[in-house]
N, C-alpha and C positions, 0 to 999 in steps of 0.2 A: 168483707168480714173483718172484724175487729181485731189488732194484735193480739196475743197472749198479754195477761197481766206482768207487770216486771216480777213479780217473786217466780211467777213459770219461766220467765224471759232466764232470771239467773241460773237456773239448770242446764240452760241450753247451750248449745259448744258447739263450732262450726269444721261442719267434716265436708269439704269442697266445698262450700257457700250452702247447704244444708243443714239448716239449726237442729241437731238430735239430741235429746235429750240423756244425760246423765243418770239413770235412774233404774229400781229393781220393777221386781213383779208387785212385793207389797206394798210399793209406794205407786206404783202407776193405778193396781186396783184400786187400793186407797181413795184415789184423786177423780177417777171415772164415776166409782159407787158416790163420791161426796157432790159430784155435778148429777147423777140420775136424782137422787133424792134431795135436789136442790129444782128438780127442773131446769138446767142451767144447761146450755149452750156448750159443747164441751167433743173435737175435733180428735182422732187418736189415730195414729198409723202406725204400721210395724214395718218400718224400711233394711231389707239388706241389700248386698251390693245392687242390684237392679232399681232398686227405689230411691237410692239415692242418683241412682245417674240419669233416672228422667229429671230430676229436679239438677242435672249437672247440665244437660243438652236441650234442656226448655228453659232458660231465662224464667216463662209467665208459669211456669209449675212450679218452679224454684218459690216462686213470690207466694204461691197458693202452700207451700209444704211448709214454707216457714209461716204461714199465719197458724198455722194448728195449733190447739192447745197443749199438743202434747205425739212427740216423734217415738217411739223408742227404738231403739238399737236391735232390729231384729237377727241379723245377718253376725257371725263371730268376727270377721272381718271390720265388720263398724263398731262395735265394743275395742277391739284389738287398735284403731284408728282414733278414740273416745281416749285411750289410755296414753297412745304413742305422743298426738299429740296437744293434748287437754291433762294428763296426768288423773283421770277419772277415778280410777283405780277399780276399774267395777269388775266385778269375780264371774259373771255370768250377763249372757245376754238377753236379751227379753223376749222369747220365740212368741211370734203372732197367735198359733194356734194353742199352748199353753197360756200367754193371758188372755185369751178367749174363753178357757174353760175355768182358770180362773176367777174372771170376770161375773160368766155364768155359775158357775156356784155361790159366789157371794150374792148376785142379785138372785137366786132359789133363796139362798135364809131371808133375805131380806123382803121377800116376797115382790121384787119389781118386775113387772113384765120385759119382754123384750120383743123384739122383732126382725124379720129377717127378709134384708133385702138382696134380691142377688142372685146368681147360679140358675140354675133349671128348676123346675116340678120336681122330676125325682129326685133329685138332692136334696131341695128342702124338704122332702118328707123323711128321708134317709137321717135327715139331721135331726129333726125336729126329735125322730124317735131315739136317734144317740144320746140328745141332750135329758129328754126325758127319763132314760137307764142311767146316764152318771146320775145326773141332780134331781130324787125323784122332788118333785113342789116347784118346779121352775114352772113359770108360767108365759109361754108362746104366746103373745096376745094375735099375733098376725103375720102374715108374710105376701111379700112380691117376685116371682121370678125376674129374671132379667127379661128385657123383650130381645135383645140382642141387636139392636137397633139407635139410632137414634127417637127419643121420646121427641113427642109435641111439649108445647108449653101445657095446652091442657092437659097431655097425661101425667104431668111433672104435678100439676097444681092436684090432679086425681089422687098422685101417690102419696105425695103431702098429709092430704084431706083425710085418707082412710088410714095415714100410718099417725096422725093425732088421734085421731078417734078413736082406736083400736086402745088406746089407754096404756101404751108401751112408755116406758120410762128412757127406754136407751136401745137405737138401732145398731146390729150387724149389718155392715154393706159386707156383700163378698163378689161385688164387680170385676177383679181383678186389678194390677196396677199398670196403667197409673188412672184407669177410669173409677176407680172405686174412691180414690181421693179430689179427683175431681168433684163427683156427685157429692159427698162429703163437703166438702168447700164449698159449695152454691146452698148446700142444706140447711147449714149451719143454722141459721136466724130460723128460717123459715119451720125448722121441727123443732127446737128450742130442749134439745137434749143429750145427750152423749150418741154420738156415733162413732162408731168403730172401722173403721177399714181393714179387714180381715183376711181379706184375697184367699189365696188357698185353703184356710183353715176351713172353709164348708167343706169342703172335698175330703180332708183330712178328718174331720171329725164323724163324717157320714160314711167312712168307711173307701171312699173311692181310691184314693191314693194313697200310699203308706209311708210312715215317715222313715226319712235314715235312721241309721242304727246310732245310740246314744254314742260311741265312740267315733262315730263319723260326724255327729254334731260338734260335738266338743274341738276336734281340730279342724274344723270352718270346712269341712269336706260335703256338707249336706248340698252344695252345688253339685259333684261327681254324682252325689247318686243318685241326683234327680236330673241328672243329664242322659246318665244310665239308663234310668226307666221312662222319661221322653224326649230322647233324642232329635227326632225332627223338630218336636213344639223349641225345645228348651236352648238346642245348639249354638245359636245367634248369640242369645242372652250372656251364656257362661264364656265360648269362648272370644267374645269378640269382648262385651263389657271389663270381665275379670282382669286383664289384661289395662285396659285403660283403667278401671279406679284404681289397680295397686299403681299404675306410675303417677299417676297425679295427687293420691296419697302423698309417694315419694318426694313428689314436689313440694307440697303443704309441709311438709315436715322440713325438709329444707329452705321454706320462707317464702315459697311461692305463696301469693296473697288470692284467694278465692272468693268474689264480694256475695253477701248474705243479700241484698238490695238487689229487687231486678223488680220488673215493668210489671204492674197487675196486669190480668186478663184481660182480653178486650172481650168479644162476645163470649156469653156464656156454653160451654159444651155439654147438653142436655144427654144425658143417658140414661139409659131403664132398660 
């Protein structure tokens, strides 16, 4: 997959060897809507502390997150990180499932299709019909559940096949992370459009999960309460990760040096 262009290169600012970009809602919509109505090839994740620390304990994911066209700072933690030691100065962070709906309103005016890769059957109908109540004129071209599996190459080249066809301008993966950047990453050339990495935000927008309370976003607490409400699933993540990226933050801030440079991929990891 091809680097970012230098002018996206210059946004980007390294928070433990992971390139995140600098940037709001309106500028990231901005830059998604100007690559779907470009046709253009165009890579987006919403990383907070867990999305950056795959790309902190995988070297060859590290190499796949920095090739994206575009990181943004999902987590308040990586904003607050973006500032400490980048001087960013950014006021808010960029929650995945807000510029999702973002995203999707501006492609309803503009009449682009989209598509939805990812999660179960009933979620995607759950969603399809969310999306359709906010943004009525948005147009679902098509969708793929997950298989929950590893895919063949022939079903990889299947899903290809039917998510051009389908006449979508720009895919939602909601794989989860870090497989939904993965699939992202191998996509790239091959669907020649903006895809999204969206992870929870199916869940979130179809109703499944509910999101923290705006005052526990705001002070980086949306890890507590989604520890609260999945405990078993989420425990690992919060209490074992949390703990490691605030110290090696601490490091980076005191001049520990974090390399953005690491090993591309060797085989490809097929998922569907």
């Amino acid at each position: 997959m091809p680097a970012p262009s230098p002018s996206a290169v210059a946004r980007k600012h390294n928070v433990l060897g992971v390139l995140v970009d600098a940037t709001n809602y309106d500028e990231a919509t901005a830059r998604i809507l100007e690559a779907a109505h470009a046709s253009r090839p165009f890579t987006v994740s919403a990383l907070a502390v867990h999305g950056v620390m795959t790309g902190v304990d995988d070297p060859e994911h590290r190499h796949r997150l920095n090739a994206f066209d575009l990181i943004v700072p999902d987590g308040q933690p990586v904003r607050w990180m973006l500032n400490a030691a980048h001087g960013t100065g950014l006021r808010d962070r960029v929650y995945g499932p807000f510029l999702t709906m973002r995203v999707c309103e501006a492609a309803a005016r503009a009449g682009l299709p989209i598509y939805l890769f990812g999660s179960t059957t009933a979620v995607q109908e759950r969603l399809r019909q969310s999306l359709r109540e906010r943004f009525p004129g948005i147009v679902i071209a098509g969708g793929q559940p997950s298989r929950f599996r590893t895919a063949s190459a022939e079903e990889i080249a299947s899903d290809v096949a039917a998510i051009r066809a389908s006449g979508a301008r720009l895919t939602l993966c909601g794989l989860g992370c870090p497989r939904q950047e993965v699939w992202a990453y191998e996509m790239r050339e091959r669907l020649g459009m903006p895809i999204l990495a969206v992870g929870a935000a199916f869940d979130f927008l179809a109703g499944n999960l509910s999101m923290a309370p705006a005052w526990m976003q705001a002070r980086g607490l949306e890890w507590l309460y989604r520890l609260l409400v999945e405990p078993r699933r989420l425990w690992r993540r919060y209490l074992i990760l949390n703990p490691r990226y605030a110290w090696r933050c601490a490091r980076q801030l005191l001049g520990k040096a974090y390399p953005v440079k690491a090993p591309a991929p060797g085989e490809p990891k097929r998922f569907g």
